[in-house]
Backbone bond lengths (Angstrom), bond angles and torsions (degrees), N, CA, C in turn:
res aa  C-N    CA-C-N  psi(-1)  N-CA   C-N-CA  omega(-1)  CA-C   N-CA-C  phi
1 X - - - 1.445 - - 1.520 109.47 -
2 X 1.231 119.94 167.12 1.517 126.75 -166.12 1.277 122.67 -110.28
3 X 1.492 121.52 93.23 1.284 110.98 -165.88 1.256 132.05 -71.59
4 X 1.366 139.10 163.03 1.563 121.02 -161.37 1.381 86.45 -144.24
5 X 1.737 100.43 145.25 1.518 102.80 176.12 1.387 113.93 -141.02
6 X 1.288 143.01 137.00 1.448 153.84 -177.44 1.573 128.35 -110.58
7 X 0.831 101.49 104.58 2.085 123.23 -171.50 1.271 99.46 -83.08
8 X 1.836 88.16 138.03 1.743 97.44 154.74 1.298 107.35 68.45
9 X 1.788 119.38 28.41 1.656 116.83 -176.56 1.805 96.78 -87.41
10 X 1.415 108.57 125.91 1.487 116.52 169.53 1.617 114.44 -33.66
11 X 1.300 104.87 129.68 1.468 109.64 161.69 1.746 117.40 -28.53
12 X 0.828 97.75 -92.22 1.893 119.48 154.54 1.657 94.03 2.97
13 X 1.520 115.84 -97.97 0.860 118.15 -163.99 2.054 121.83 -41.28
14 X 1.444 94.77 -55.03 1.509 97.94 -172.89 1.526 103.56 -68.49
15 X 1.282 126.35 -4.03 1.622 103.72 168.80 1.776 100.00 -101.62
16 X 1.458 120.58 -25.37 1.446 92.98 153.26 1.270 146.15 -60.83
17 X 1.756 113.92 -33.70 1.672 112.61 143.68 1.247 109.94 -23.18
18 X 1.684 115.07 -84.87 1.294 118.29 -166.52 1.204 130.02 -46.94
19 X 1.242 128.43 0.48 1.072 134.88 -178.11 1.742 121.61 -103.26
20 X 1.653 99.24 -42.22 1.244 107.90 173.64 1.575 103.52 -85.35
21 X 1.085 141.69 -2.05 1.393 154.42 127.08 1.567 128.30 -27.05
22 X 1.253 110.53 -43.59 1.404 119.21 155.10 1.673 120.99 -120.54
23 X 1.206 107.97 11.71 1.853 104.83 137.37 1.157 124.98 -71.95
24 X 1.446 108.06 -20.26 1.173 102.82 -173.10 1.809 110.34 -133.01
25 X 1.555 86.01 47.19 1.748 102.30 169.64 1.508 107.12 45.20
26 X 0.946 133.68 58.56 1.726 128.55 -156.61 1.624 87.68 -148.91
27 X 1.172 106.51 173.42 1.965 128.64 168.05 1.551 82.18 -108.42
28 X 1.396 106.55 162.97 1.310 126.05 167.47 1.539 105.36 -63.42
29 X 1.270 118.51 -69.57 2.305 108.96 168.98 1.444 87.31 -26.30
30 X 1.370 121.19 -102.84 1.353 119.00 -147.93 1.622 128.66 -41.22
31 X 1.534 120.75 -18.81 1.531 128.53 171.14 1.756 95.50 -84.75
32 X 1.146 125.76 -31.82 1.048 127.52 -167.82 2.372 116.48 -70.22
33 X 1.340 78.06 -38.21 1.260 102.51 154.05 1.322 139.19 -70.16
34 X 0.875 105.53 -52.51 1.902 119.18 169.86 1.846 99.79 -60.45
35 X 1.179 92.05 -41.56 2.061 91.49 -174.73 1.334 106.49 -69.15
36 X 1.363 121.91 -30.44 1.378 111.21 175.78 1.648 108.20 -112.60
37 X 1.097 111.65 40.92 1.450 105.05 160.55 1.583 92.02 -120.54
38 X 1.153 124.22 -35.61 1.526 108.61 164.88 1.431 136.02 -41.48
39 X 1.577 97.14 -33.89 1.405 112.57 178.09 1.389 118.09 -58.78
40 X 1.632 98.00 -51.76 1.258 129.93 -163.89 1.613 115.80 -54.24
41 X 1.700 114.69 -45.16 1.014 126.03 -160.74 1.786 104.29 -113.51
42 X 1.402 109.23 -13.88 1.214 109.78 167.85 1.676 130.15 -46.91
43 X 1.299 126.76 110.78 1.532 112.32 171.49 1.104 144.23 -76.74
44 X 1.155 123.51 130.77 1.643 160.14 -171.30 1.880 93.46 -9.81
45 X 1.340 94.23 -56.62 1.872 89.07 179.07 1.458 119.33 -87.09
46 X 0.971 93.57 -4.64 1.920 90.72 178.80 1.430 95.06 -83.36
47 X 1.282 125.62 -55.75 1.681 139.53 178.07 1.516 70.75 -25.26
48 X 1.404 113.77 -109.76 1.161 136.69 -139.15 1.650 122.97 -60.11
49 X 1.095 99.15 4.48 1.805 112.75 166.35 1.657 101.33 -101.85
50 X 1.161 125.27 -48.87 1.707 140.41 -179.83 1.474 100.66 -46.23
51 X 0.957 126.96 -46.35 1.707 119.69 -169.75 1.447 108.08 -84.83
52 X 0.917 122.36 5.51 1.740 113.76 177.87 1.494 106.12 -88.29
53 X 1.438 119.13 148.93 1.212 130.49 159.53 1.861 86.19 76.58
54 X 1.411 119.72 47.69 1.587 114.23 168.78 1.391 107.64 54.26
55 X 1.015 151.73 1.29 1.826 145.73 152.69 1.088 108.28 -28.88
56 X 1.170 127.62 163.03 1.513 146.63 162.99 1.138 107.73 -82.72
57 X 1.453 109.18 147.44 1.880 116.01 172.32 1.549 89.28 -52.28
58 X 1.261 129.12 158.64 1.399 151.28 145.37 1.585 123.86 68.45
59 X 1.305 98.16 20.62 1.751 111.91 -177.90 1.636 94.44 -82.69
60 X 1.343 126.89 -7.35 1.110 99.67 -173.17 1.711 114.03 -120.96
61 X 1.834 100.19 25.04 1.340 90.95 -151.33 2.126 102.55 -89.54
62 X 0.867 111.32 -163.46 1.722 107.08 -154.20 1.549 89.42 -82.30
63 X 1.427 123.11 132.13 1.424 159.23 146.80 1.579 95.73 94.51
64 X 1.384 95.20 44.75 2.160 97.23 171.67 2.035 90.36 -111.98
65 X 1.276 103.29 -40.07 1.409 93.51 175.79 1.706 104.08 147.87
66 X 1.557 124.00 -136.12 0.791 121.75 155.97 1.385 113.75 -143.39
67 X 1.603 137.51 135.80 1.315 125.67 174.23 1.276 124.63 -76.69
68 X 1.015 118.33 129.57 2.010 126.11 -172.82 1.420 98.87 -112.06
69 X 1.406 140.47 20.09 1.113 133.07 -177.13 1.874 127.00 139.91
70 X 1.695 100.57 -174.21 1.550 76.10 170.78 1.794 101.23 -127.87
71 X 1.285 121.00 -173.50 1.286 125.19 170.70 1.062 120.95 -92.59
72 X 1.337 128.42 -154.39 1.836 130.92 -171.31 0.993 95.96 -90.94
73 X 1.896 136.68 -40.50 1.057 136.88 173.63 1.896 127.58 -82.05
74 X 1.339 107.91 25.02 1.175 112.05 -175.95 1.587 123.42 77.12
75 X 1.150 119.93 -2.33 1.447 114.75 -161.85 2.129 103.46 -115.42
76 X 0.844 86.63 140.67 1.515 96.93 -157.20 1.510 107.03 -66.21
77 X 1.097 108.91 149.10 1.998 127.41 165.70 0.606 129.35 -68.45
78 X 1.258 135.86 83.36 1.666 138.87 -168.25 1.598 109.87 -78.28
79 X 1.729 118.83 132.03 1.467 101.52 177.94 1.559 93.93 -108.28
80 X 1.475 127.82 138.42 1.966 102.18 171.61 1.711 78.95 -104.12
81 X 1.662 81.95 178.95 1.330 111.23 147.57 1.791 85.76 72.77
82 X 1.315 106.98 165.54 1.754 121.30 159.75 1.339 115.83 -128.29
83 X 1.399 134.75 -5.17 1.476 121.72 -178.21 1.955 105.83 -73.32
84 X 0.914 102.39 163.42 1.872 107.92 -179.07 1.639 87.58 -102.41
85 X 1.416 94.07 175.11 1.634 93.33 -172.59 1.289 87.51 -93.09
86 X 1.307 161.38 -17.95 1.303 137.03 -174.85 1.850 105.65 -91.24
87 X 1.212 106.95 3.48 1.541 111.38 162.09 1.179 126.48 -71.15
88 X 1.954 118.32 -43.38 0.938 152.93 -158.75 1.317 99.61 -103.70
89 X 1.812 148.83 -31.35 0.791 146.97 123.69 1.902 116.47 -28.71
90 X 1.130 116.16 -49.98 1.352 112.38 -157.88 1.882 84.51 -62.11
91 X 1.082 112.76 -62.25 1.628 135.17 -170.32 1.257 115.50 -18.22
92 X 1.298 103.32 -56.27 1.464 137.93 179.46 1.875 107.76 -70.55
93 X 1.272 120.40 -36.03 1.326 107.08 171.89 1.212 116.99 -84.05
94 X 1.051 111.19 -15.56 1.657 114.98 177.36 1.536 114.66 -85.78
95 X 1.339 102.41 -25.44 1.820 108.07 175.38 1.941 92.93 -90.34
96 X 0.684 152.26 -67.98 1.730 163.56 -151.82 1.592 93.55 -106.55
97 X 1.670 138.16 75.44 1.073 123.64 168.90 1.620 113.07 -74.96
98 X 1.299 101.72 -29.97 1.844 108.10 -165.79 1.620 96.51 -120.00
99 X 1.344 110.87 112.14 1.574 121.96 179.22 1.951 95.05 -34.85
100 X 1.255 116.15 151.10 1.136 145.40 140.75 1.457 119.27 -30.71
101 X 1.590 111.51 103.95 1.638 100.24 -165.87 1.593 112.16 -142.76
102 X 1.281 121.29 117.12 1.637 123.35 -165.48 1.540 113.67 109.13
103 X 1.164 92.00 4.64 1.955 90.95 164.00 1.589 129.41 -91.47
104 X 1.370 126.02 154.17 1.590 87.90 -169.73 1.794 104.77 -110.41
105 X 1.252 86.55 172.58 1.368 130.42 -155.88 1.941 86.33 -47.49
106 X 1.810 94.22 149.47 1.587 83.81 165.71 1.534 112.12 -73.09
107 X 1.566 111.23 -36.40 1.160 105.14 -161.42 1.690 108.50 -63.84
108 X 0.823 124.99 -18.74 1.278 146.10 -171.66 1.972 102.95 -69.12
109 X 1.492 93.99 -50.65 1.894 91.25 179.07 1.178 107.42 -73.23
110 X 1.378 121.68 -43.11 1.912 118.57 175.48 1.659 109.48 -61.36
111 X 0.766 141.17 -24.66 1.715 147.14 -171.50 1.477 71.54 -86.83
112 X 1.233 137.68 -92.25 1.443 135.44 -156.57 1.634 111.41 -21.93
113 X 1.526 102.93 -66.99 1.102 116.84 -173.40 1.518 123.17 -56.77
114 X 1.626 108.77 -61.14 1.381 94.83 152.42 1.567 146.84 -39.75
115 X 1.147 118.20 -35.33 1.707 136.84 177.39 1.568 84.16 -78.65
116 X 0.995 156.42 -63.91 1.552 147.60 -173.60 1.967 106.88 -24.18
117 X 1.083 104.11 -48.00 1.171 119.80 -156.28 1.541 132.63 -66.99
């Protein structure tokens, strides 16, 4: 494989890597990777619809969500998914009409478990 290397990256920047590097449970290689495989595989029109209105390259690419804006700190609003919660509510009463009844208690399996011991 082909290694790639980058000079002269601002202070600034490489401890913000590092940072979103372990937000996101990663080593710096491995966030470093994921950022440019996004790049990599990202398409030509999403690129180029994504940067308008200050977006980030790839906030908009398929199952990241959709952006509705940005925050106080610049970083964009992601909406996922499309059901409303009273959709997802409705769903749920129609699958689970009558609460769950005769199962036991959590507190009941941790007391178990502990006294096991």
């Amino acid at each position: 494989m082909p290694n790639l290397s980058i000079k002269d990256v601002p202070e600034a920047w490489a401890e913000a890597l590092r940072q979103r590097a372990a937000r996101n449970h990663r080593s710096l290689q491995g966030e470093l990777m994921a950022i440019i495989e996004t790049a990599a595989t990202e398409k030509p029109e999403l690129a180029a619809n994504s940067t308008r209105a200050g977006m980030p390259s790839g906030a908009n690419r398929p199952g990241a969500g959709t952006v509705v804006g940005l925050d106080a700190r610049g970083r964009p609003i992601v909406r996922r998914g499309w059901k409303t919660i009273e959709q997802i509510a409705a769903e749920h009463r129609a699958l689970f009409p009558e609460p769950i009844a005769g199962g036991p208690l959590g507190v009941d399996i941790i007391r178990e478990e502990r006294d096991s011991r």
